[in-house]
C-alpha positions, -999 to +999 in steps of 0.1 A: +000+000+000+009+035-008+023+060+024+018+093+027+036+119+048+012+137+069+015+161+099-006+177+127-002+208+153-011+213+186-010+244+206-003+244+240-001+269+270+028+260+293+046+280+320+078+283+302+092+317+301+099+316+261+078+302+235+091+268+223+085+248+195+085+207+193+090+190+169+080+153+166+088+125+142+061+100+145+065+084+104+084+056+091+111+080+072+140+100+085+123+142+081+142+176+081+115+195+099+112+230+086+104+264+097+089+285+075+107+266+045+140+267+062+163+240+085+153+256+122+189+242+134+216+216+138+197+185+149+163+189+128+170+162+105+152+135+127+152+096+126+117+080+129+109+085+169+128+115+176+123+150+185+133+181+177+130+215+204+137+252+199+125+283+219+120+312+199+101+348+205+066+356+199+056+353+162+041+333+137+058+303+121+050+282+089+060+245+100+068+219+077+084+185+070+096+163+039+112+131+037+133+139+009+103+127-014+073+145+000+067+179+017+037+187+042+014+211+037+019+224+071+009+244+095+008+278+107+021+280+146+013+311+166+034+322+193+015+350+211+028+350+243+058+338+266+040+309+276+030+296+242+036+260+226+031+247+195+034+208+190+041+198+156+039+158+147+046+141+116+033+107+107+032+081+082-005+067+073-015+045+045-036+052+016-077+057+023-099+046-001-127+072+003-163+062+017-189+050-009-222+069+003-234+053+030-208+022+027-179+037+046-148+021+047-147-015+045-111-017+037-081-023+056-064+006+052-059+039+073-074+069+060-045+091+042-051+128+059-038+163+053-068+185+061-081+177+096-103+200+112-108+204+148-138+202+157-155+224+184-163+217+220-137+196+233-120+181+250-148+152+248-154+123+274-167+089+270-172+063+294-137+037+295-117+065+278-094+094+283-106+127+276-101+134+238-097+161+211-114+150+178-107+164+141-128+156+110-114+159+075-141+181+049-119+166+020-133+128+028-168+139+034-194+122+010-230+124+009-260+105-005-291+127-002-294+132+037-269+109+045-232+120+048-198+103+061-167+115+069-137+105+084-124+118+117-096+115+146-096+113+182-065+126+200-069+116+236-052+140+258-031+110+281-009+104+249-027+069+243-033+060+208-048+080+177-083+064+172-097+070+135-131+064+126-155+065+099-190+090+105-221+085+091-250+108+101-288+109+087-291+142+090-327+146+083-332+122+115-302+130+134-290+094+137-252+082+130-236+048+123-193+043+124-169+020+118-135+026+141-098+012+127-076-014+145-042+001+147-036-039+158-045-055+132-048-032+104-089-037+102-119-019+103-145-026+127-182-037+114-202-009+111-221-002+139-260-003+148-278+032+138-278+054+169-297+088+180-266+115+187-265+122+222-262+158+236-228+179+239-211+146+223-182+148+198-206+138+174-230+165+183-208+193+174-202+173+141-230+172+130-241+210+122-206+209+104-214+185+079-253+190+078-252+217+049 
């Protein structure tokens, strides 16, 4: 299957007296991370697990990675004040066949990302999991008359595992179904029963965002 190079940022408050900037290396591929199109330093070149740190002063950065091959699209990091953090991770996913209406994925594959959106209201809580930031992707949405899917991303905010899952919401009746993916075994789940969105729910604050 084909890889991609993808990336995400985070922005963090900290009580650092400078505003720093991480970079992570979360792919497969060795990455010179790059800020605003340039080598930030010695030591940016990074080897698949590694990391990358540099404090700079208030301002805004364009931050970037390539593998020699590809080049993210990046992201635009804000430093605004002294105690400012901006989180930038690059990772390796595999290629995403998109949705089929109301079909969703039924391959084994990881969805292939570079446009996730964060989605309002969070961070979310579930029963048996950490709380969670989730992200949906507009470029993956598809829709067959009221029904739409889309795929989205849920960062918990312990550092456990990325979960990604597959949407889909009737929006005349305001009922979704999903499919979640396996990071163990490279499989999508079956797709669920149909359920009524609950109240102030990740999927709640979806919903109005892809009911257009």
């Amino acid at each position: 299957m084909k890889k991609f190079l993808i990336a995400l940022m985070f922005l963090m408050s900290t009580l650092s007296f400078a505003g720093t900037i991480n970079y992570y290396n979360q792919s497969e591929d060795t990455v010179q991370f790059l800020r605003d199109g340039n080598s930030p330093g010695p030591g940016s070149s990074v080897i698949p697990g590694g990391y990358y740190s540099e404090h700079m002063p208030n301002g805004n950065y364009h931050l970037s990675a390539t593998n020699g091959q590809e080049t993210t699209s990046g992201y635009d990091c804000t430093l605004s004040v002294d105690n400012d953090r901006c989180d930038y991770k690059v990772y390796t996913q595999q290629s995403y066949a998109a949705p089929n209406g109301m079909k969703y994925v039924t391959v084994s594959q990881k969805p292939t990302v570079t446009d996730w959106v964060l989605i309002p209201g969070g961070p979310f809580t579930r029963s048996g999991v950490a709380p969670y930031n989730m992200y949906y992707s507009p470029t993956t949405i598809t829709r067959d008359g009221s029904d739409v899917a889309v795929a989205t991303e849920a960062i918990p905010t312990d550092g456990t595992p990325i979960r990604y899952t597959v949407i889909g919401i009737d929006c005349v009746l305001s009922e979704y179904k999903y499919e979640t993916y396996d990071t163990s075994t490279d499989t999508w789940s079956d797709l669920s029963e149909l359920k009524d969105i609950p109240p102030n729910t990740a999927v709640s604050h979806l919903e109005p965002l892809i009911c257009q």
